[in-house]
N, C-alpha and C positions, 0 to 999 in steps of 0.2 A: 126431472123426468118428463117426459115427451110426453106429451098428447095421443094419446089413441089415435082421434079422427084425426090429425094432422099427418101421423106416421101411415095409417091408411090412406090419406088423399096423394103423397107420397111416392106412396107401393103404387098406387094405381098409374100416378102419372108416370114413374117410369117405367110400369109394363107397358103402358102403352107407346111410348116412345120404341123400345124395343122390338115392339111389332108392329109399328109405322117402317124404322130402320130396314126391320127384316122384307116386309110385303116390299118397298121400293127396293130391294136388292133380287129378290125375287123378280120383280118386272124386269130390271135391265138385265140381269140373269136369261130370262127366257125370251126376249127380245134377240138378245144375240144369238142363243140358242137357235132360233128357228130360223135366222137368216145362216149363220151355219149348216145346218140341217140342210135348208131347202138351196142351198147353191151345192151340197152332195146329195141331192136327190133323194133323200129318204123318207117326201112327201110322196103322196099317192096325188099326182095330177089328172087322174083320169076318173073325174067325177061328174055327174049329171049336173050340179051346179054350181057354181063360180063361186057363191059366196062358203060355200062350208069351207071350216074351220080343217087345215089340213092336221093329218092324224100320225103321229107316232104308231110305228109296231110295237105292240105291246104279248108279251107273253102271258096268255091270258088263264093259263090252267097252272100257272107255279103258285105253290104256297111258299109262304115265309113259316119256317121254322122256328119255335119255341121250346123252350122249358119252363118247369116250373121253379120260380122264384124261392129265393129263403123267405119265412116270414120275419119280422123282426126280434121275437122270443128266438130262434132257431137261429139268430145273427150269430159268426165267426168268423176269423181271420182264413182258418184253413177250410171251414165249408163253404166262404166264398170263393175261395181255389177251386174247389173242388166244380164247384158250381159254372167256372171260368170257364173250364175245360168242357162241361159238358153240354154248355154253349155252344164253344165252337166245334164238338162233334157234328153241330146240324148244318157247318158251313162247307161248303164244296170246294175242294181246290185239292192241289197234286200232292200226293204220298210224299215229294221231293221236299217237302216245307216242312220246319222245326218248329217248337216255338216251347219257351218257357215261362211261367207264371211269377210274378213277382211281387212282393207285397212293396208300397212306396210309403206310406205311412195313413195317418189320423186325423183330420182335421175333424175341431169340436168348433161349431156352431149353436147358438141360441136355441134350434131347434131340431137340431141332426148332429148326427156325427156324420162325414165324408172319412168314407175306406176309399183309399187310392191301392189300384194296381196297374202293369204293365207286362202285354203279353207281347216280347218279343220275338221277333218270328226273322227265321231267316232258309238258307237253302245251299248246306254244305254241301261238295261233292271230293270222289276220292283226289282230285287235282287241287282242290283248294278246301282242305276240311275246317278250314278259318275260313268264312264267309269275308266279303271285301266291305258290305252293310249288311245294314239291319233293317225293319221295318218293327216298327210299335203301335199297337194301341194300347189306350189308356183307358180301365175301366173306372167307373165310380158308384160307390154302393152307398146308397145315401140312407141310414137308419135313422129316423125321425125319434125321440124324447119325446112328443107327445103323442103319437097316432098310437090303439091300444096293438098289444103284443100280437093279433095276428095278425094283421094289417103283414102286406109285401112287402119288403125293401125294394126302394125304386134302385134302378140299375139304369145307370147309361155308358156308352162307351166312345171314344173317338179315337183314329185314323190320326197317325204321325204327319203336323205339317195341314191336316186338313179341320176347319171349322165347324164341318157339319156333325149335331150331336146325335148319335143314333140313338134308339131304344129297340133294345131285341124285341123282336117279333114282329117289327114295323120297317123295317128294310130288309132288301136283298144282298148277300155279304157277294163281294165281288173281288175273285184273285186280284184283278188287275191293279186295285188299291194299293196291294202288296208291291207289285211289281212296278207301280210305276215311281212308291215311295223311295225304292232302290234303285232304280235305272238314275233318281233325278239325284239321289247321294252319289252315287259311280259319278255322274256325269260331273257334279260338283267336282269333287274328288280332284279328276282328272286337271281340272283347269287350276287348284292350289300348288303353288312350288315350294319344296320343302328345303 
């Protein structure tokens, strides 16, 4: 049996690695970012002084849209479906988009269980009522073993192909996610010989 204070010293070192990892990815992230940005002009150069920090437009009156979570007593298979769905009612995008909920399975942890789901989303039309892709995200419903029964179930979800983990209510849901997950399957696609 491990050591307590060993397995915490541990945990610690490697959270902290991973947000050493993440903050440097972050810097070279927004380094490029801003020289991007600023060779398309989407700096404001027309300031009284040199040194301010050039500024992104930012939309400053949207709210991010929420629900309210299961608690962990209220945990289920179909009322996180249900839950899925009434998520993405809060996201904005065109009528023209499908998408299906699917359960992936269980994973049993020391101190959770992990619910896996996958809401496939696509964009039939009457020329092709077979979409040519797909686009996915992946939810994850984490129900903790020891937090008491009404405690939330943490929820995160991620973007088919992309790393970054969201947590509703804390990001802006953006079509183009969608869109660009399948422009870049097409574009694959195109370039495999069968």
């Amino acid at each position: 049996m491990m050591d307590p204070e060993v397995f915490d010293e541990q945990a610690k070192t490697l959270v902290d690695q991973v947000i050493d990892t993440a903050l440097r990815r972050l810097e070279t992230s927004m380094s490029e970012r801003e020289h991007t940005f600023e060779s398309l002009g989407y700096f404001d150069f027309a300031r009284e002084s040199k040194n301010e920090q050039p500024v992104l437009p930012r939309e400053d009156n949207y709210e991010i849209k929420n629900i309210n979570w299961l608690t962990i007593e209220e945990f289920s298979i179909q009322r996180a479906e249900e839950k899925i769905k009434e998520f993405i009612q809060t996201w904005e995008y065109q009528d023209s988009w499908l998408y299906c909920v699917d359960f992936l399975g269980k994973d049993s942890h020391d101190y959770d269980h992990r619910y896996r789901f996958r809401v496939r989303w696509s964009v039939p039309t009457r020329r092709k009522p077979v979409p040519r892709s797909t686009a996915c995200v992946y939810f994850t419903f984490v129900v903790s073993k020891i937090k008491p029964k009404d405690h939330s179930v943490d929820v995160f979800y991620v973007f088919e192909t992309n790393r970054l983990v969201h947590r509703p209510g804390q990001s802006r849901f953006r079509e183009k996610w969608l869109k660009d997950i399948i422009e870049n399957k097409v574009m694959m696609m195109t370039t495999v010989v069968f």
